[in-house]
N, C-alpha and C positions, 0 to 999 in steps of 0.2 A: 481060749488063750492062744491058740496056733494059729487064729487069724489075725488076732491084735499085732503078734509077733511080725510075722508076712508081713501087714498093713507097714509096717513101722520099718521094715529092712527096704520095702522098696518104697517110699517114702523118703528115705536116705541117699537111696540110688537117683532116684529122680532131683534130689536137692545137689545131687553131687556133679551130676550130665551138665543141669541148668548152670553150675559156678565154674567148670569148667567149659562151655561154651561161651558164655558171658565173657568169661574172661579174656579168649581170643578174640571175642569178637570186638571186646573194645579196644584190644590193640591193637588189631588192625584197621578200626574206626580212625583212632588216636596216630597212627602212622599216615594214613591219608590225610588227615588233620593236616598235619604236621609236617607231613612231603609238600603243601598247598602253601602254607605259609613261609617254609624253606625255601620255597622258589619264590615267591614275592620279598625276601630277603627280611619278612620281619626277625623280632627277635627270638620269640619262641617256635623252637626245631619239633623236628622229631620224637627227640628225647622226653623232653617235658611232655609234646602234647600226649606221647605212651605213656608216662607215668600219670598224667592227671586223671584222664579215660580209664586207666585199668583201677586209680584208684577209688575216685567215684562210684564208679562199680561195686567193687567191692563193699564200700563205708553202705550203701545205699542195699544191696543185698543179704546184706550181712544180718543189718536194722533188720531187715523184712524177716530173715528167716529167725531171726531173736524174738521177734513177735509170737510167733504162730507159736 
């Protein structure tokens, strides 16, 4: 029973590392996105391409780990 336990807290930890890096990483994917396009003067900035990126992410991780 006290390994099931362990198995399952870091399990947790590892789920937690991964949604917290993910998470930067796609803002600052989605900021160079969007610094790229901001200097070519399209229409979508910064803003948007960070919220798209962090939330794709998210929607797509989220699925995964509702899976397992």
């Amino acid at each position: 029973m006290r390994n099931a336990a362990a198995c399952f807290r870091v399990g947790i930890a590892l789920g937690l590392n991964f949604l917290v890096v993910g998470i930067v990483l796609a803002f600052i994917l989605g900021g160079i996105i969007g610094l790229e396009r901001q200097k070519r003067y399209i229409m979508a900035g910064v803003r948007t391409n960070v919220l798209v990126c962090t939330g794709s992410f998210l929607f797509v991780s989220l699925s995964i780990m509702m899976g397992q």
